[in-house]
C-alpha positions in Angstrom: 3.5 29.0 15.3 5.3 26.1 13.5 8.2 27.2 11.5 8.8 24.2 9.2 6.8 21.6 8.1 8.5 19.4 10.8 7.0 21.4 13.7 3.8 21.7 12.0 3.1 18.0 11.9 4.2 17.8 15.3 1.5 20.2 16.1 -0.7 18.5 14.1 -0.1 14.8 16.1 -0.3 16.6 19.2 -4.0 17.2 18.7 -5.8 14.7 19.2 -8.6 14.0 16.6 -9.2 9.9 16.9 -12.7 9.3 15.4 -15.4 8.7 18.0 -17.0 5.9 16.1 -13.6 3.6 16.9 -14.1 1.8 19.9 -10.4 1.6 20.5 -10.6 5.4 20.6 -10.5 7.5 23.4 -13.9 9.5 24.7 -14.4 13.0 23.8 -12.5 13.2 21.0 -13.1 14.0 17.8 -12.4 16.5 14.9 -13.7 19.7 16.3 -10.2 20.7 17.9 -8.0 20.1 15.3 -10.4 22.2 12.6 -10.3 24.9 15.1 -6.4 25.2 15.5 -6.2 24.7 11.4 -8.8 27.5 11.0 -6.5 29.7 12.8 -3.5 28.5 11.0 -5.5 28.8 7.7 -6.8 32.6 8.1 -3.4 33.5 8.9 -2.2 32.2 5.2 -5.2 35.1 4.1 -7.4 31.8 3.7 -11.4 32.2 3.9 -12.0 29.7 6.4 -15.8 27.9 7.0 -16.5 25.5 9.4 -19.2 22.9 8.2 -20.4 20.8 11.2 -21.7 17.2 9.7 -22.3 16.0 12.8 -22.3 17.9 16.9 -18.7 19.0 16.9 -17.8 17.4 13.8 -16.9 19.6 11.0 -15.5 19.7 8.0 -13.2 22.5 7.1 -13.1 23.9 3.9 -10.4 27.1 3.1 -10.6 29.2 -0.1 -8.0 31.7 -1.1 -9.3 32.5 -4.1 -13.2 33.8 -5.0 -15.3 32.1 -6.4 -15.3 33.3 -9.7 -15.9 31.1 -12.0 -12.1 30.1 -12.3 -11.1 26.2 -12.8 -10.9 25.3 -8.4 -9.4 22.4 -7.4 -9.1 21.0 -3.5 -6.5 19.1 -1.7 -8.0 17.5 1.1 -6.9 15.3 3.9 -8.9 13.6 6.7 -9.0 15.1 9.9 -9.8 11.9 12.2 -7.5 9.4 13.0 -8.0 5.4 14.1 -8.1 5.4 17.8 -4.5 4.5 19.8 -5.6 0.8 21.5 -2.3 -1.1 22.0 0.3 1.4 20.8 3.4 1.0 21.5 5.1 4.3 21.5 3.1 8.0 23.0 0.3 8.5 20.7 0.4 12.1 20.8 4.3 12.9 21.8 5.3 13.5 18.2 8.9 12.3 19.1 11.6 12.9 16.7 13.9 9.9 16.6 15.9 8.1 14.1 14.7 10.6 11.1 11.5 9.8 11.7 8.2 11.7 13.4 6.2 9.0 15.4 2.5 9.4 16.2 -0.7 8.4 16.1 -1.6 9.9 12.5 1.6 11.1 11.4 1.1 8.7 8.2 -2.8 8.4 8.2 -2.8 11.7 7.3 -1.5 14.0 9.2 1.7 14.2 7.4 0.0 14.1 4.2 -2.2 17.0 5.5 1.2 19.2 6.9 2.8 18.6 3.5 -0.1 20.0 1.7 -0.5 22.7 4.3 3.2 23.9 3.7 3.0 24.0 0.1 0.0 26.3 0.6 2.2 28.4 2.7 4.7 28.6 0.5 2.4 30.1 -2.1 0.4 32.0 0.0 0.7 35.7 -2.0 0.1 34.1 -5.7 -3.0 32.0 -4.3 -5.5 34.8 -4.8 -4.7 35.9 -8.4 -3.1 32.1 -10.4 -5.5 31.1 -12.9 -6.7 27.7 -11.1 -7.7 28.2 -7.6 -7.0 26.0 -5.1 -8.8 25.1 -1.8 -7.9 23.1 1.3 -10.5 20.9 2.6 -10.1 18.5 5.6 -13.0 16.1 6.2 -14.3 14.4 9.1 -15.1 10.8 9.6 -13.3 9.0 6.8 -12.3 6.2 9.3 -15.8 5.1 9.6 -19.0 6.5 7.7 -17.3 9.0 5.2 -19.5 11.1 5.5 -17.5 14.2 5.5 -16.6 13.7 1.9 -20.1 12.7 0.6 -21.8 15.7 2.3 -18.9 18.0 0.4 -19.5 16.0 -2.7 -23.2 16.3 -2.2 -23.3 20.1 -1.7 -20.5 21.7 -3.5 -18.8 19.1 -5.7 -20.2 21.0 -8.7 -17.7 23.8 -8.0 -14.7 21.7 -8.5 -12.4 20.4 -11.4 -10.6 18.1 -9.8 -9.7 16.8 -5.9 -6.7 15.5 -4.3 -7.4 13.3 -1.0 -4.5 13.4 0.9 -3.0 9.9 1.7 0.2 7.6 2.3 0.6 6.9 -0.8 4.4 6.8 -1.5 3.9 9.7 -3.6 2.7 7.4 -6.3 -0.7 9.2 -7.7 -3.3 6.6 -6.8 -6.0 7.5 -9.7 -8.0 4.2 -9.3 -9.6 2.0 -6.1 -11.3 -0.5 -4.9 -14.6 0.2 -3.0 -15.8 -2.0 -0.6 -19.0 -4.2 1.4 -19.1 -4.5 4.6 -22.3 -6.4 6.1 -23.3 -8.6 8.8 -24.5 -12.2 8.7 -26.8 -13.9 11.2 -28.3 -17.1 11.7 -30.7 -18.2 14.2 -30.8 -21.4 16.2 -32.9 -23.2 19.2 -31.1 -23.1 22.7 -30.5 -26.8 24.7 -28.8 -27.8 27.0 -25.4 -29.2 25.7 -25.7 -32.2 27.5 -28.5 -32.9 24.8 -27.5 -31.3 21.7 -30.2 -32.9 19.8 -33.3 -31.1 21.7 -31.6 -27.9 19.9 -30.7 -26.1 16.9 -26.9 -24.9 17.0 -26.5 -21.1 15.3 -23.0 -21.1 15.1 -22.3 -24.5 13.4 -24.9 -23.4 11.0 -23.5 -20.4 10.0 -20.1 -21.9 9.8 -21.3 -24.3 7.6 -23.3 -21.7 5.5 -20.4 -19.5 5.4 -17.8 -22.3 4.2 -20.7 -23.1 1.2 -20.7 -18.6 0.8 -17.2 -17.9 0.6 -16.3 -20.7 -2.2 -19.4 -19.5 -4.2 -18.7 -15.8 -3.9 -14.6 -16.1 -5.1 -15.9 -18.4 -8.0 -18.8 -15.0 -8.6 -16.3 -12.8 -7.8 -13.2 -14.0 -10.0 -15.4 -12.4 -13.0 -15.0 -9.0 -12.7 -10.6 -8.7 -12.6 -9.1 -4.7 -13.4 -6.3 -4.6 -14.5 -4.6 -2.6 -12.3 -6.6 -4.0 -9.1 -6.5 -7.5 -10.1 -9.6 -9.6 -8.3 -12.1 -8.9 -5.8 -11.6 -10.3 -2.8 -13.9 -11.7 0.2 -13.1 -12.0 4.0 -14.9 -13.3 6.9 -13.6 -10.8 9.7 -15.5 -11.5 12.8 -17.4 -14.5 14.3 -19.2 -14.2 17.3 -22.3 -16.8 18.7 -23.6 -18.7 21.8 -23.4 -17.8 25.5 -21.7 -20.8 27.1 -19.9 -23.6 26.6 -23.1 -25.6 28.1 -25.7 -24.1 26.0 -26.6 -25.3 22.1 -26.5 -21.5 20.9 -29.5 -19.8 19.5 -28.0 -17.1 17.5 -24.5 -16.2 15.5 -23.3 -13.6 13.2 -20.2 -12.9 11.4 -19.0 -9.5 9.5 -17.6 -10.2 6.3 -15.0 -7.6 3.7 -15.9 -7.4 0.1 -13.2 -5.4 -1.9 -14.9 -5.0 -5.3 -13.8 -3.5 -8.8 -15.1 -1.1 -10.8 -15.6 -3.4 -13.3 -18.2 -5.5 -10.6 -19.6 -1.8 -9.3 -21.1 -1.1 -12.9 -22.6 -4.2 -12.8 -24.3 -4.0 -9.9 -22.3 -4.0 -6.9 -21.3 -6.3 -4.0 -24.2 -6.1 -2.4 -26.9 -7.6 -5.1 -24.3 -10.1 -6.2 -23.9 -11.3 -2.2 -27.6 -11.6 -1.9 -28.1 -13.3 -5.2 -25.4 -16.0 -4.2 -27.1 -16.5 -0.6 -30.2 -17.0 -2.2 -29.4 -18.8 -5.1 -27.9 -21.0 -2.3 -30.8 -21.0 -0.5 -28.3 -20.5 2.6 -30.2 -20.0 6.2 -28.3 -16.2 6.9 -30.0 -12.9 7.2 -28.1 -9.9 6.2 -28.4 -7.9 9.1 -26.3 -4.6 8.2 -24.8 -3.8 4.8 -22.4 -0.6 3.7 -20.8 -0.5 0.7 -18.6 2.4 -0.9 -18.0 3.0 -4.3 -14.5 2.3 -5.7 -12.9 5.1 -8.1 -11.3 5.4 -11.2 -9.9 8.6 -12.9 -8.6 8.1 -15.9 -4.7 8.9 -16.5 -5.2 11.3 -19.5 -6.8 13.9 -17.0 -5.0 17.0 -16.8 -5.0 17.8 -13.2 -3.4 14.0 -12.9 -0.8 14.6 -15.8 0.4 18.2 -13.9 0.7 15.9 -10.5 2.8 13.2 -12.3 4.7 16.3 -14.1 5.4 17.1 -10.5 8.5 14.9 -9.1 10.5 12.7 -11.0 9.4 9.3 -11.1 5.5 10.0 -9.8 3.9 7.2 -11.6 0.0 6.4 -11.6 -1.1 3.2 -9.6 -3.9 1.6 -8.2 -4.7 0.5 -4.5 -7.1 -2.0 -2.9 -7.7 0.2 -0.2 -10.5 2.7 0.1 -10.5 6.4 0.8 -12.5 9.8 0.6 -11.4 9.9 -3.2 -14.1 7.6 -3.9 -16.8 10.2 -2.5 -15.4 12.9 -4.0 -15.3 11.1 -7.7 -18.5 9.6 -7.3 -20.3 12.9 -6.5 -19.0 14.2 -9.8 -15.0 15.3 -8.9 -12.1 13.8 -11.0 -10.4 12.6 -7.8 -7.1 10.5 -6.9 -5.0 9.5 -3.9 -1.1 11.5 -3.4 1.1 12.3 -0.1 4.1 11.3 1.4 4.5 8.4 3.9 3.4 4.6 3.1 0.6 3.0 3.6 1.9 0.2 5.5 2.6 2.3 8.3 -1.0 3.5 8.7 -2.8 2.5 11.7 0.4 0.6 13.5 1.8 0.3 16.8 4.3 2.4 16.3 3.0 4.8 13.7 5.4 7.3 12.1 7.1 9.1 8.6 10.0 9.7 7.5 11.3 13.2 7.4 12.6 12.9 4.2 9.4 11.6 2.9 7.4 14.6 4.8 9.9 16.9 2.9 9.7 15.0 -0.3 5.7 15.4 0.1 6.0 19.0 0.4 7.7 19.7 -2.3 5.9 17.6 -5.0 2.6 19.3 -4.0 4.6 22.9 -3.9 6.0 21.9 -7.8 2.0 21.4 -8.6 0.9 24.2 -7.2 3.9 26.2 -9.5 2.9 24.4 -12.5 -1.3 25.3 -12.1 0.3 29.0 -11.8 1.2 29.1 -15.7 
């Protein structure tokens, strides 16, 4: 078994657990295997260890070392599934050491969040039980594409908890507000010619490029009215463009995905979603929304408890926001004061060349350890 926090997260890269909704993923993956070797781990600590399968071989795991008594029971809980390891540049699952650093596919996005948690648990293993705040490990499943470990946990036991920490890179700054986010798919539909007489058709794709030139400038003027001021503005971003067949054929159909990031501030009033469909028709643009998903953002306010013991934690912890979206979102919407802590940046999440420092794993390990001491009083 690992015998520092160094060999742990090894362990943990060398499991694969890339999310089998990512198409740049590998087949038969998933998070079954890695909640397996972590329920092992887990029971060894004296944890109570359930398996909660979301979907076929996807569970979530949730690990209790306390009863439940009626005690104040907060969770720390990573993600189990990783982005999938398309174009790396270094062994995805090696876990090399080299230049201080562990490389691998997850070792930021959040398996070294995860191991720094884990270790801190260890380290308190015999007080768990009896320290007047309980606290749980949960790892979810599937927060690179549907989330729906989280909201399934939020759905069914988020009444039990005070408070949730969703492990991420977050520089060890406690992330206690986000933005959520839209994703949906635009269409437009066309009549096919033959290109050598364009006129006999209807071209889909320089329709929806002209509708989505018209969009975009209406949506940032819509969108520039809801600013946080942590967060700033919402944001809008045409991702993907794909339409037509051939060079020699008028196309008959396009679509393009497009990225909302919205503010809590626009989520109260409504949400991406009705604003985006206002605007379109409003407009009076020719796009169907094909597909549409949007997540909450989150926002826990700084004078929470939980939050002040994390930033009592380490020196310098400071509360920040973040544009990006996570589990923490879930968790707060279904009724859990949530926010965003581990070691390891951001910025090195989902890269080529993924790794952490291990002076940041270390540095992760024992700010979570220092809040776990300080729930013991």
């Amino acid at each position: 078994m690992p015998s520092s926090p160094i060999e742990l997260l090894q362990q943990l890269i060398r499991i694969p657990s890339v999310n089998p909704d990512d198409q740049s993923g590998r087949a038969n993956e998933g998070e079954g295997e890695i909640a397996k070797w972590l329920a092992g781990w887990l029971e060894g600590l004296g944890a109570e260890v359930f398996l909660e399968e979301i979907k076929p071989g996807r569970p979530n795991l949730i690990a209790r070392f306390a009863p439940m008594d009626g005690r104040p029971r907060i969770l720390l809980g990573p993600h189990l599934d990783t982005v999938g390891v398309d174009n790396m540049s270094i062994a995805p699952f090696a876990a090399e050491l080299r230049d201080g650093k562990i490389h691998g596919r997850g070792a930021s996005d959040t398996k070294g969040p995860m191991a720094a948690m884990l270790w801190a648990l260890r380290e308190h293993a015999e007080s768990l039980r009896s320290m007047p705040v309980a606290v749980d490990f949960v790892a979810f499943m599937a927060e690179e594409s549907g989330q729906w470990g989280s909201k399934h946990f939020a759905a069914h036991h988020g009444s039990h908890y005070s408070f949730a920490v969703a492990g991420e890179p977050t520089s060890l700054d406690v992330v206690h507000v986000t933005k959520g986010s839209l994703w949906a798919t635009l269409a437009t539909e066309g009549r096919a010619a033959h290109s050598s007489m364009p006129e006999k058709g209807d071209n889909a794709v320089m329709k929806l490029a002209s509708a989505l030139c018209v969009l975009e400038k209406a949506m940032q003027q819509r969108l520039a009215d809801f600013p946080h001021p942590q967060l700033g503005a919402c944001t809008i971003n045409v991702g993907t463009f794909h339409g037509g067949t051939r060079a020699n054929i008028v196309p008959e159909s396009a679509c393009a995905q497009l990225d909302i990031r919205l503010t809590p501030n626009l989520f109260e009033r409504g949400g991406a979603l009705a604003l985006l469909e206002d605007v379109i028709c409003e407009l009076q643009l020719p796009i169907a929304l094909q597909y549409a998903h949007e997540n909450p953002p989150m926002e826990t306010p700084v004078e929470d408890p939980f939050l002040q013991l994390l930033l009592q934690a380490r020196d310098g912890a400071r509360p920040v926001g973040a544009p990006w979206f996570s589990d923490a979102a879930h968790l707060s919407r279904g009724g859990i004061p949530s926010v965003c802590l581990g070691p390891g940046s951001i910025t090195q999440a989902h890269t080529a060349d993924e790794f952490i420092r291990i002076e940041d794993l270390l540095d992760g390990v024992a700010h979570f350890s220092r809040f776990i001491d300080l729930l013991a009083r």
